[in-house]
C-alpha positions as CSV (number, residue, x, y, z in Angstrom):
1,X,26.2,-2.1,8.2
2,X,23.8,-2.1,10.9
3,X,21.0,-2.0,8.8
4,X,22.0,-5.3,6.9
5,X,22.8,-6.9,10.5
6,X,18.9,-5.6,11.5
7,X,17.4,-7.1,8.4
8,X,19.5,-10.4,8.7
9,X,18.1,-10.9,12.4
10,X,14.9,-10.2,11.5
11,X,14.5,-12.0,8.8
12,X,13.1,-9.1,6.3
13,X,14.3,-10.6,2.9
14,X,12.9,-14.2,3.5
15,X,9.3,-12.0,4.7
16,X,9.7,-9.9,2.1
17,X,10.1,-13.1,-0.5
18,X,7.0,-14.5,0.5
19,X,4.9,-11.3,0.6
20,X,5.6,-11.2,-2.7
21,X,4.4,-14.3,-3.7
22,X,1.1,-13.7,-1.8
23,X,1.0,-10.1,-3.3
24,X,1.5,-11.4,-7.0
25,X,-1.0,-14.5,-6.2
26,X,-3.2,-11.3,-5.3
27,X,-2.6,-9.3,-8.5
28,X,-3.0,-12.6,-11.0
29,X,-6.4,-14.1,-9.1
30,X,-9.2,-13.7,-7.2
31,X,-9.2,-10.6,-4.9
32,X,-9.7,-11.8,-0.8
33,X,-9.9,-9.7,2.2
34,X,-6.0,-9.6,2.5
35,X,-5.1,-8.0,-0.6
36,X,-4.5,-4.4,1.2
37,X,-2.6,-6.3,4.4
38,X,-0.1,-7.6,1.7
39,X,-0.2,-4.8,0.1
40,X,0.7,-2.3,3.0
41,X,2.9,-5.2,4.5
42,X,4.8,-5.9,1.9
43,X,5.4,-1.8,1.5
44,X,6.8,-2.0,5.2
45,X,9.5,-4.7,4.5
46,X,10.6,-2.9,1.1
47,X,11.2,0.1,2.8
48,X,13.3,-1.3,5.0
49,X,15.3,-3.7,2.8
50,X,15.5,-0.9,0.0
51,X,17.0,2.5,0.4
52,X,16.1,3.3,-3.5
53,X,12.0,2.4,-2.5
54,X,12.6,4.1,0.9
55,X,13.7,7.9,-1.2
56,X,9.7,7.7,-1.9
57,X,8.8,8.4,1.7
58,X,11.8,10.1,2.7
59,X,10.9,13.7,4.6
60,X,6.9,12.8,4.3
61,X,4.8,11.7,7.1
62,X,0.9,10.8,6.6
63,X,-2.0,9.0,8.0
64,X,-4.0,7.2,5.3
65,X,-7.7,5.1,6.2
66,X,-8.6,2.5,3.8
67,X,-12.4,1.3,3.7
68,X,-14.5,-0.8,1.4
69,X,-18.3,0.5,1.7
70,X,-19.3,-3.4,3.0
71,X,-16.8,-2.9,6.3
72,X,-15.0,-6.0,4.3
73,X,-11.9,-4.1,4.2
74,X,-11.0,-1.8,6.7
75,X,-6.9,-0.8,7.7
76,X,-4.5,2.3,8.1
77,X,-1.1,3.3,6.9
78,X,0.8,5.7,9.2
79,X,3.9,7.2,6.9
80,X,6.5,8.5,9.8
81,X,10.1,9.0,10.1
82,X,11.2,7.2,6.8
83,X,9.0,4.1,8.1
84,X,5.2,2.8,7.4
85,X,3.2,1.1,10.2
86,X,0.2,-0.6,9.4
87,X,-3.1,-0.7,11.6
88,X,-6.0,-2.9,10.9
89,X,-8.2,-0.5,11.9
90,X,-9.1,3.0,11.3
91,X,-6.7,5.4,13.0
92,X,-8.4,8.6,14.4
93,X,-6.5,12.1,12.5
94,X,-6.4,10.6,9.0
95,X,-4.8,13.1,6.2
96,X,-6.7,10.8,3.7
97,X,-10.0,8.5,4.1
98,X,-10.8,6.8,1.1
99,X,-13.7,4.6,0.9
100,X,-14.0,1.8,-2.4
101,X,-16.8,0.3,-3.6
102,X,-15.6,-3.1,-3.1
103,X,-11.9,-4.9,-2.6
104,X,-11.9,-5.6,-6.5
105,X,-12.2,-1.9,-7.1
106,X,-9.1,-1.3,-4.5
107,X,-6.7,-3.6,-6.1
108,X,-7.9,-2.0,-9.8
109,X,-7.6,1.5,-8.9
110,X,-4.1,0.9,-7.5
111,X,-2.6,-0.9,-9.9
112,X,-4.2,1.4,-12.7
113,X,-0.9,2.8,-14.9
114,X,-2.6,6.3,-14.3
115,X,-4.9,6.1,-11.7
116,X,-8.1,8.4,-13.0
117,X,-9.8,9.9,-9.5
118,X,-12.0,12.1,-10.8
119,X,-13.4,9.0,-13.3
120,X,-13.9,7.0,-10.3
121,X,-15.1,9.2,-8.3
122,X,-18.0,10.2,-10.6
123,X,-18.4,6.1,-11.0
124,X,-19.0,6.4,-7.6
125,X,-15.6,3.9,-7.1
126,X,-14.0,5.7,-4.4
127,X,-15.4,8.4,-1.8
128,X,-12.9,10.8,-0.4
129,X,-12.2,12.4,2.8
130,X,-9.0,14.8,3.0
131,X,-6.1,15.7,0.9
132,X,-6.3,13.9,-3.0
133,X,-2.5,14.4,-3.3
134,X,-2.3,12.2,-0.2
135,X,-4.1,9.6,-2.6
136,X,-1.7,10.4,-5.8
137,X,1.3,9.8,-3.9
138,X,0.4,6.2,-2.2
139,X,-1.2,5.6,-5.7
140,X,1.8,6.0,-7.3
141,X,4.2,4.3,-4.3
142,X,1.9,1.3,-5.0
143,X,2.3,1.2,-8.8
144,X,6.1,1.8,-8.2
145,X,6.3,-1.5,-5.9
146,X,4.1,-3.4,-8.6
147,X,6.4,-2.6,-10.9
148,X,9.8,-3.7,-8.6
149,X,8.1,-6.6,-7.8
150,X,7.5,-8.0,-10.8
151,X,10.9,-7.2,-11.6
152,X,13.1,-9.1,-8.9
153,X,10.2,-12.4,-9.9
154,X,11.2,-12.1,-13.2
């Protein structure tokens, strides 16, 4: 009950509706610098609004550091206590750096039905720094939310 009092007052399903218009308008056109803040924003809210999504991060705690080789695209995921903060910057004690070629190959590698590391790593797509399964698991937590999205738009 309190939860659905918390989300009413702050006003989580109406942000959570149009992140994900902006995250589908991201998916369906041309890439910008915001696709990973939507991406990692819209994660947030549908943890909180969904205990179903939220069973993906129960128990699991991580620091992620997302980086485009330009310095286009730089932010942080912190997975703690059930809850994800975003950072727009790189957080120092990352689990997980990954570094992309470019936004376009961000967006493509996470929303890949099986996302192929080693491929893209010996493309040259993606550099890594850390633990891969760090990388599996938000790979496949982004796919998952793709996936719910597109649902609830129809």
């Amino acid at each position: 009950m309190l939860e659905k009092i918390l989300n009413f007052i702050f006003l989580r399903p109406f942000r959570a509706g149009r992140a994900m218009k902006r995250f589908v308008a991201h998916m369906e056109g041309e890439l910008s610098d915001e696709f990973l803040e939507t991406l990692l924003g819209l994660m947030g809210l549908v943890f909180c609004l969904s205990p179903e999504f939220r069973r993906n991060i129960e128990g699991f705690s991580g620091i992620y550091v997302f980086r485009t080789r330009d310095g286009a695209v730089a932010a942080s995921a912190v997975f703690s206590n059930g809850r994800l903060k975003k950072c727009d910057k790189a957080v120092a004690g990352a689990d997980i750096e990954i570094t992309f070629r470019d936004g376009r190959t961000l967006m493509d590698f996470f929303f890949a039905p099986k996302p192929d590391v080693l491929t893209a790593m010996l493309k040259q797509d993606i550099t890594l720094n850390g633990n891969l399964n760090y990388l599996y698991k938000f790979a496949y937590t982004a796919n998952h939310l793709r996936l719910k999205v597109r649902e609830l738009l129809g």
